[in-house]
N, C-alpha and C positions, 0 to 999 in steps of 0.2 A: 683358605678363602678369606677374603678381606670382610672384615666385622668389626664392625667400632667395641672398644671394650667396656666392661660396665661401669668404669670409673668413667667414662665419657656419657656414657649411656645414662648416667644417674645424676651427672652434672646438668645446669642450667641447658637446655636444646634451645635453636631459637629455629623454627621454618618458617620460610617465606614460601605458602603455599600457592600463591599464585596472586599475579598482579592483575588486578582486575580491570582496568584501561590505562589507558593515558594521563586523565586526568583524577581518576579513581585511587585511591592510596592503597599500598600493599596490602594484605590480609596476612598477618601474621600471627603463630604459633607460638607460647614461649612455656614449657614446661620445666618442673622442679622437680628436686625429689620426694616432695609432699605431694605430687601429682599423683603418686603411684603407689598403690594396694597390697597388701602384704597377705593378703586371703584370698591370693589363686586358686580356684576351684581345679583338681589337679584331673579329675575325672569327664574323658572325653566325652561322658551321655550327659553330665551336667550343663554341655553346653550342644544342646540337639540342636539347639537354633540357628547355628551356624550351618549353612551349605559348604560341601567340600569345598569349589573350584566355582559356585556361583553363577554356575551357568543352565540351573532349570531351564528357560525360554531361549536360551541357544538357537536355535532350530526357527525363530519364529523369524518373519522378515519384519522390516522397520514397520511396515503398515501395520502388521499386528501388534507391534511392540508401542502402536500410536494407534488407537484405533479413530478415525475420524480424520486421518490426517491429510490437509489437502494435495499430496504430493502426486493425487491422482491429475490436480489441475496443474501444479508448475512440472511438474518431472515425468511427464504421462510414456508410458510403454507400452510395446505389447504383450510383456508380461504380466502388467499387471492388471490384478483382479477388477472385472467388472461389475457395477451395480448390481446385486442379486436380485434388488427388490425395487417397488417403487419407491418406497421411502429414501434406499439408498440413492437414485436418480432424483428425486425433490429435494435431498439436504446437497448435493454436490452440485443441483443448477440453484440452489441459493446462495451457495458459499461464492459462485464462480460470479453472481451477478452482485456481491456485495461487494466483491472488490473490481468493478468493475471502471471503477472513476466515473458513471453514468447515475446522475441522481436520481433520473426512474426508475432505474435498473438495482438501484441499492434500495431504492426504498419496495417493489415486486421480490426482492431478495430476502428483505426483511419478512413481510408477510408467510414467506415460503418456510421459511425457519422455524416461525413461530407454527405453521400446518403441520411442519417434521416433529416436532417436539413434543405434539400435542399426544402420539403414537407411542412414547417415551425411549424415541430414538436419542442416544446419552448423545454424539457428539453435535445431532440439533441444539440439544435441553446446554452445551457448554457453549455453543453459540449464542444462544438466546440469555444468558448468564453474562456473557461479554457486551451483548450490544443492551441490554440495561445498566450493565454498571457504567459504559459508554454515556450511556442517553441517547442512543441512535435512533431517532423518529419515535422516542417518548421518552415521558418525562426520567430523567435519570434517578435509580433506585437502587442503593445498594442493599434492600432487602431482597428486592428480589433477585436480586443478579446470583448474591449469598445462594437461596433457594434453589436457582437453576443450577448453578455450578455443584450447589454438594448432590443433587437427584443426577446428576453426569457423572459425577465420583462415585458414586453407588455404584454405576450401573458401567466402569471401570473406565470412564475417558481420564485420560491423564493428561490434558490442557487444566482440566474442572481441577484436576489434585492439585496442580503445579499453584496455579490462580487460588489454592484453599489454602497452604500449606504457605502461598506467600501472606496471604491476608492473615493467617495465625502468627504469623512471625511478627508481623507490623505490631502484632495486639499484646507480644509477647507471651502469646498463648503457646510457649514451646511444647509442652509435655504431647496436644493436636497435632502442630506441625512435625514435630519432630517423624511421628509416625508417617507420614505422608513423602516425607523426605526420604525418608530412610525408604520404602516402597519406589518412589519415583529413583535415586540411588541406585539402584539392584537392576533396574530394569537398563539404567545408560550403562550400567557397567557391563551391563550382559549384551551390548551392544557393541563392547570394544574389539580390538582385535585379542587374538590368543597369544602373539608371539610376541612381534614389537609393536610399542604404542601405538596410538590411534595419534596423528598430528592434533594438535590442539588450534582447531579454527574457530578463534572469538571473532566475535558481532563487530562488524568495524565502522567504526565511529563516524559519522557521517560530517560531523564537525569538528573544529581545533578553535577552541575558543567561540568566538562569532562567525568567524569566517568559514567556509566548507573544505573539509581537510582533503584536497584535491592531490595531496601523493598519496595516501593511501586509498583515493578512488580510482585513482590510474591504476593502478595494481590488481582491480578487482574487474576489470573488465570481461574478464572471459575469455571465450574464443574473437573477441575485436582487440586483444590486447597486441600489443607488435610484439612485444618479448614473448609472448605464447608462441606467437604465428611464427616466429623467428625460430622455436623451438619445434614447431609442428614439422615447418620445412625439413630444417635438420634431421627428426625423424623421418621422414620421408625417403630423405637421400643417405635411410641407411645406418645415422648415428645410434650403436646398441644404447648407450648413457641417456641419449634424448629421446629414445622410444621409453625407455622407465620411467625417466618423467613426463611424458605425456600420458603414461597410462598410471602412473601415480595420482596426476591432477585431475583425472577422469572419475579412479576411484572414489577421493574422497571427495569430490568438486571445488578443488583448490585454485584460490584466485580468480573467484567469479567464474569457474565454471559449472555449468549443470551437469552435475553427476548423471555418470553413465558407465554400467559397469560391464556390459555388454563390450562396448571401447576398450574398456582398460583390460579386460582381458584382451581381445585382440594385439592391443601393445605390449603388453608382457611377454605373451609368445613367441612374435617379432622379434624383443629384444633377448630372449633366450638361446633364439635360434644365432643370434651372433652374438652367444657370449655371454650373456650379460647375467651377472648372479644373484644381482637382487631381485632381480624379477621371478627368479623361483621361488623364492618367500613367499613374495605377494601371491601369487599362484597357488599358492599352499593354504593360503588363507581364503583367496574365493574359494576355493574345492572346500574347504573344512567349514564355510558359513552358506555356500550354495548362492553366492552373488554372482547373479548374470547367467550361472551352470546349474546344472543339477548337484547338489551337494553329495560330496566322494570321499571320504574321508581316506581310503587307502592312497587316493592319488594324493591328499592332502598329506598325508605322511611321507610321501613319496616325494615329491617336492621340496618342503623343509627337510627333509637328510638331504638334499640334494644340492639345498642353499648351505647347511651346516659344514659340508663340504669344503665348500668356499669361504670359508673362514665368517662367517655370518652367525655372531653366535648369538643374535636374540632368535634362530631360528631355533636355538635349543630350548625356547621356553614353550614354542610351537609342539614339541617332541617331549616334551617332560608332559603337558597337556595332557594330550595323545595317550598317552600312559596311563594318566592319572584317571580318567574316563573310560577307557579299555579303548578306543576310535579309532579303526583301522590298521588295529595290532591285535594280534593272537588274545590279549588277555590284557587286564589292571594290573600292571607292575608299579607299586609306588618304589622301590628298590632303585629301578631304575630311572622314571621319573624324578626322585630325588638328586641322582645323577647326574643328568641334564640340566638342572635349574640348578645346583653346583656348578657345571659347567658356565653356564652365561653369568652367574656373579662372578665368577673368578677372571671374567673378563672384563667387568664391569658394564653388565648389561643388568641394569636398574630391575626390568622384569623378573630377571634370577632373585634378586635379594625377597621380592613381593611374593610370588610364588612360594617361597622356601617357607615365608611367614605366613601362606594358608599354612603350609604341612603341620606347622609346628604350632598355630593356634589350636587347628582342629585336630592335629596329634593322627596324621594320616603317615603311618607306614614310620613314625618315630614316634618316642616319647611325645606328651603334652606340654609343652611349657611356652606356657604367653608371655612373660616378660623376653624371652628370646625374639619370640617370633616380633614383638613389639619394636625389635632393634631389627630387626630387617622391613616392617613397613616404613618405618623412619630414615632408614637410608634412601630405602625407594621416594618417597613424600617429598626430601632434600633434594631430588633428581624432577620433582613436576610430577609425578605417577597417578594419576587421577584412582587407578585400585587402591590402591595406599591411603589415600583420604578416603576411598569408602571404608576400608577398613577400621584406621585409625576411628573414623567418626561410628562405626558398630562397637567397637571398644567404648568410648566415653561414653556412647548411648545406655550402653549395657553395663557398663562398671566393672571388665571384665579387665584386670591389670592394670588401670588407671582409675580413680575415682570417679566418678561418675557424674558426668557433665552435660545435661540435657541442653541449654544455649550452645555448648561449644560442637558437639557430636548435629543439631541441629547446623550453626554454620558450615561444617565440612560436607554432610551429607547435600547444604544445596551446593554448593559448589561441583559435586559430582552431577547432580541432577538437572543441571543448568548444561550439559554434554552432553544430552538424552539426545535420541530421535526429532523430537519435536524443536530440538535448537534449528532444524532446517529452514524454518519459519524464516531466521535471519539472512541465511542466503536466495530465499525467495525473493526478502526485503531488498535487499541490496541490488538484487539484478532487476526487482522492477524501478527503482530509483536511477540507474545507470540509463535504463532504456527513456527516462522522462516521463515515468509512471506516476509522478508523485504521489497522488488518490491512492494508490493499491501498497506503496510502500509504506504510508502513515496508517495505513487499516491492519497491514503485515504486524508492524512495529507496535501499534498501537496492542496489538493481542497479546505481542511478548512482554508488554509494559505493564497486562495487566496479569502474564507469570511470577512479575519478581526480576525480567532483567534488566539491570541498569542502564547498558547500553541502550537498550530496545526503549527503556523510557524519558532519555537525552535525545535522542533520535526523533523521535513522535514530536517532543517538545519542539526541536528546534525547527523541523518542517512545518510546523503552524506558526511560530514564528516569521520564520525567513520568507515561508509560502503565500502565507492567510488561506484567500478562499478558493487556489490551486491546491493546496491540500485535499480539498474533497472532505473537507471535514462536514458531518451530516450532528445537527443538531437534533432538538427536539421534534422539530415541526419543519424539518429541513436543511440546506445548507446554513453551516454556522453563522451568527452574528457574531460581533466582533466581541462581544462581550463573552462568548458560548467557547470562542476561540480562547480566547485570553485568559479563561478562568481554568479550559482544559489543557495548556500550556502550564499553568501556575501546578497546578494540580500533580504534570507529570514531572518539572522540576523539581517540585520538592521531593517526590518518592526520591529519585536521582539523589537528590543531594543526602538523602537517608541510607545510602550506600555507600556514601563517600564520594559522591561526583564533587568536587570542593566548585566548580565552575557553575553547577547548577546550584548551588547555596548560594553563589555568589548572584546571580541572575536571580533568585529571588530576593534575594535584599534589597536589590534596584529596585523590584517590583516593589513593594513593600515604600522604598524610601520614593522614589518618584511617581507613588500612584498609577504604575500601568498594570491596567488588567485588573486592579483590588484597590481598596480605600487605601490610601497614606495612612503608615501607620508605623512610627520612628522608631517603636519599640520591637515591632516584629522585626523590622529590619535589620536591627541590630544583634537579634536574636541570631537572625541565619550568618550575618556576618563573621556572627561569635564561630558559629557551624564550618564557615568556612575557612576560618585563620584558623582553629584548630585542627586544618587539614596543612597548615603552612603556607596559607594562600596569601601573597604578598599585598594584594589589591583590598584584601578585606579589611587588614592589619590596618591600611592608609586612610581606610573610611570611615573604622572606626573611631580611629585617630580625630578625623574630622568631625565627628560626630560628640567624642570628647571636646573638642575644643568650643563648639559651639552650641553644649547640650540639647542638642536633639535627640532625643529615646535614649538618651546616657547622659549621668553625671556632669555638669560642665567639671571640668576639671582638667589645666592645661599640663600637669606635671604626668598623668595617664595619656594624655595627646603626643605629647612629645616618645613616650617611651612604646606606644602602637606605630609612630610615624618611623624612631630608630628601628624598628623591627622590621617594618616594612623592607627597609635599606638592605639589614644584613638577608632576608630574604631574596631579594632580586635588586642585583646593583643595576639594573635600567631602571629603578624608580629612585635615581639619584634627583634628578631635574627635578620632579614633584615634591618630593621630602623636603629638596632644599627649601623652594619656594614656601612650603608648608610651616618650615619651622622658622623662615623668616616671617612669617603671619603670626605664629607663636609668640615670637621677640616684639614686634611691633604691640600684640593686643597685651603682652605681660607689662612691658615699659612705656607706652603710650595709651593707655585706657580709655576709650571715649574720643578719643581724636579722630580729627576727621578722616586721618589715613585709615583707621579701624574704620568707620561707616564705610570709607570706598572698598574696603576688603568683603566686608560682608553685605556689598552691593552686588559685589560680580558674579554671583551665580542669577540672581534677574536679569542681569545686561547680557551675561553668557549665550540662553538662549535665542537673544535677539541679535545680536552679533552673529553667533551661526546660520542665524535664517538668515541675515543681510549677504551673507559670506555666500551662502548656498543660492541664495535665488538673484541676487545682483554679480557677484564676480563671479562664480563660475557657471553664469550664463557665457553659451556658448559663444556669442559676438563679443562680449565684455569680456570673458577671458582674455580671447586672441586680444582685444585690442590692448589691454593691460600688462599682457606680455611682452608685446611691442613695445610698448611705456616702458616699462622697467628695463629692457636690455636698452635702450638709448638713455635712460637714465645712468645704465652703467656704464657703457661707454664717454659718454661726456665726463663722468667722475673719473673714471683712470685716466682719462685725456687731461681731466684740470690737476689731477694728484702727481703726471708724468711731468706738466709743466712747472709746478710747484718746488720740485726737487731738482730739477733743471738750473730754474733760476738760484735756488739756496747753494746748489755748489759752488755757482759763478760767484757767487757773493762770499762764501768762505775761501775760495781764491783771492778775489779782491781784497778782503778788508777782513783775515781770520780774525783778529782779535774783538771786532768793534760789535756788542752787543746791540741789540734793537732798540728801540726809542723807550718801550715800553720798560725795558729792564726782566724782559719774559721770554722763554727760549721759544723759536720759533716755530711756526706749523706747521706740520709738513701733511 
């Protein structure tokens, strides 16, 4: 069975446990041999803590694994549960009227929230947590928001933990969060599938710089997508491959669609019925989780052998499961579970190696030994495996084979937890945005912005930006003023850039250096720039540079200008044009001090703005353009007519008389 050995395994590791956006910088892992404990507790009740396989709440469906969750409003069925009580009909017509885009209807939303909570219904009391730390139609408070969110924590909503455990993080209060992490952790992982991984569907970006990242919105369409509908046909007409993936993207609601699992089962069938062998997997995994069916565990065994069959070996991690639980087999065979999850590592199915490292943490059906098992969650980790970083991070939380690292076992567990149930929130987001929601996708995003996700608070940000008062942004005493906008813009940029958005650190240093939104303030500015070049952001490198050169909130000092401005370069060779120019501004202010050429240099950012208004409101007014287009293309005509004539005449002339220089004694013009 392939297994790194321990001369590898004790060497420097480096994982790249997951890239966190586009503009967001790797998140990476790098351990030593000093990382690791040499006081392995070798006895299995020493570690009672550990659950075998982690799957206590198994059995429960997303709503309970989220309690409060609005998927009654975006994802409604007829299976699922309806309001038992009044209270639960008063928090779901508040929820549904806060995101209504309707300011009377948020602000009756609001009221309604605050009558739900008062009954100490948690997922009211984590609503009403949200819309004060907001300031939605009062004054903004983060005592009380603090307040509501932990009495929703209590009383077990897991938006309120997500929202606590970010807020401890922020404060560095890891020993809190970690606890909260580690709980929210357990619950996305118990959410996963049993066999093959769950795809990994991140928050997708609604912007690419300033502008709106319009290929990857095209992608997220949904059922109006052409390539869906191109693939829906095909299913139709029969294709077994294109019925799996229509009922693949049903399942997990891939590519802007609204999950429906009721569908995807019907296409898996279809596509088994001709043929098709991954669709028994999948089949195997609704029957064993009870999505869309009544859950059957024999038929779910029946299934995976059936895929296993067909050469499908993360079905074997389905089957080693199955075992290890006693589900839908005579009896708990670890013997043979061990087996199976042999089998899919030797194929190099990732799930095998993670599996094998429960058995061998918790010492199920083998000896104990955690440094082993340690070297199978790390191959799996290297592979993406989101169990693998729960695990890895219960390790470092606990000190169980690795030293004990509350910040680091804190980062991994959110990274699992940020996968939870409640990420659904993001695809809510997105498809009310697609539809020209805007109001209901900044209230979506705004909620996950106040979880901890990055994405979710880039997103929030840049729709009150690009938006204003299309946003639907609800202030104190109503729709935002511009000042309520710009400060709650400022506000979720910065968390962003605390994750490593390097584009939102750099959006606040504008902020910062040209006064929008916040007092001018050279030195803040310069702070978040620092934030941002040390993510390798070429644009901050150039401003700092600038900011060196003409001490503004930095040191004047031209030999640090010049060496921000080279760095700019080797970072992005399209900031050749600016650099040049830049450090011919350097050469001019080093060797001509005081000259007037220096005044006109450090004129041009006053004339700048007035230049671009004249630019903006005089030529590319819509009559002056055209007619100045016209101008210039006869202007260029007449010149290659005067430049054709020119060279016409010079040859006749080096015909006639090659030798005979011009009057002037100057070679001629052409």
């Amino acid at each position: 069975m392939p297994i790194p050995t321990a001369k590898l395994f004790l060497s420097l590791l480096t994982l790249s446990l997951l890239t966190l956006s586009v503009t967001a910088r790797p998140y990476v892992l790098v351990l030593s041999q000093e990382d690791f404990k040499d006081d392995v507790p070798s006895d299995p009740d020493s570690a009672a803590e550990w659950d075998e396989f982690g799957d206590s709440d198994s059995h429960k469906s997303e709503e309970d694994l989220d309690p409060g969750s609005w998927r009654q409003i975006f994802e409604p069925s007829s299976t699922d549960p309806q309001p038992q009580s009044e209270t639960d009909a008063l928090y779901y017509s508040a929820a549904s009227k806060l995101m209504s885009g309707d300011a009377r209807l948020i602000e009756e939303g609001s009221g309604e929230i605050e009558a739900a909570s008062e009954s100490g219904y948690s997922a009211a009391q984590s609503v009403l947590g949200f819309l004060w730390g907001m300031g939605l139609l009062r004054e903004r408070s983060k005592e009380k928001a603090f307040v509501y969110h932990h009495f929703a924590s209590e009383g077990g909503n897991m938006q309120s933990k997500m929202a606590l455990a970010y807020l401890y993080t922020r404060q560095d209060m890891f020993e809190k969060s970690v606890k909260l992490y580690a709980e929210l952790a357990e619950v996305a992982v118990n959410s996963f599938l049993i066999s093959k991984d769950s795809p990994v569907i991140e928050p997708v970006r609604l912007h690419n710089g300033a502008e709106e990242n319009k290929e990857a919105l095209r992608k997220s369409k949904g059922e109006e997508d052409e390539d869906f509908q191109i693939l829906e046909y095909q299913a139709q007409k029969g294709n077994a491959a294109a019925m799996y993936k229509v009922g693949l993207f049903y399942y997990f609601g891939l590519r802007g669609l609204r999950r429906d699992h009721s569908k995807a089962l019907s296409w898996f069938l279809k596509a088994v019925e001709k043929g098709e062998p991954r669709s028994m997997e999948l089949l195997g995994e609704i029957y064993a989780r009870g999505a869309g069916v009544e859950r059957n565990y024999t038929k779910a065994f029946e299934w995976l052998t059936l895929a296993s069959k067909h050469h499908l070996y993360s079905a074997y991690n389905g089957i080693g499961y199955l075992y290890v639980k006693g589900y839908g087999v005579d009896s708990k065979n670890y013997t043979k579970a061990k087996e199976y999850f042999e089998k899919a590592a030797d194929n190099d199915e990732v799930g095998g190696h993670y599996n094998l490292g429960v058995m061998y943490l918790k010492g199920i059906g083998v000896k104990r030994d955690v440094k082993y098992a340690c070297k199978f969650f790390i191959v799996a980790a290297n592979h993406g495996q989101p169990k693998a970083f729960y695990q890895l991070a219960k390790i470092f939380h606990l000190g169980v084979g690795f030293k004990k690292n509350v910040p680091l076992a804190t980062a991994l567990y959110k990274l699992v937890a940020e996968r939870g149930p409640w990420s659904s929130l993001s695809r809510w987001a997105l498809e009310s945005y697609l539809k020209g929601d805007v109001g209901k996708a900044y209230m979506l995003y705004s909620r996950m912005a106040e979880m901890g996700y990055e994405v979710a608070q880039s997103n929030a940000a840049w729709i009150l930006d690009k938006y204003g008062e299309r946003s639907m942004c609800m202030g104190e005493s109503g729709l935002c003023t511009d000042a309520e906008r710009h400060q709650r813009a400022h506000s979720l940029w910065w968390q962003a850039s605390e994750q490593g958005n390097e584009h939102a650190a750099l959006l606040i240093g504008d902020a910062y250096y040209y006064g929008r939104g916040t007092a001018r303030d050279y030195e803040r500015a310069a702070e978040a720039y620092m934030h941002a070049k040390a993510q390798s952001n070429a644009q901050a490198m150039f401003n700092l540079g600038y900011m060196h050169e003409h001490g503004q909130g930095l040191p004047f000092d031209l030999h640090l200008a010049k060496r921000y401005y080279d760095e700019a370069l080797e970072h992005d060779p399209a900031a050749k044009l600016p650099v040049s120019l830049a450090l011919t501004s350097l050469w001019v202010r080093k060797n001509h001090a005081d000259s007037l050429l220096v005044h006109i240099i450090d004129s041009l950012p006053d004339v700048y703005p007035k230049l671009e208004a004249w630019v903006e409101n005089v030529l590319l007014e819509e009559g002056n353009a055209t007619i100045l287009t016209l101008f210039a293309c006869l202007l260029t005509v007449l010149y290659l007519r005067e430049r054709q004539r020119r060279q016409a005449a010079v040859v006749a002339g080096e015909v006639a008389q090659p030798n005979r220089p011009n009057e002037l004694g100057m070679p001629a013009l052409i």
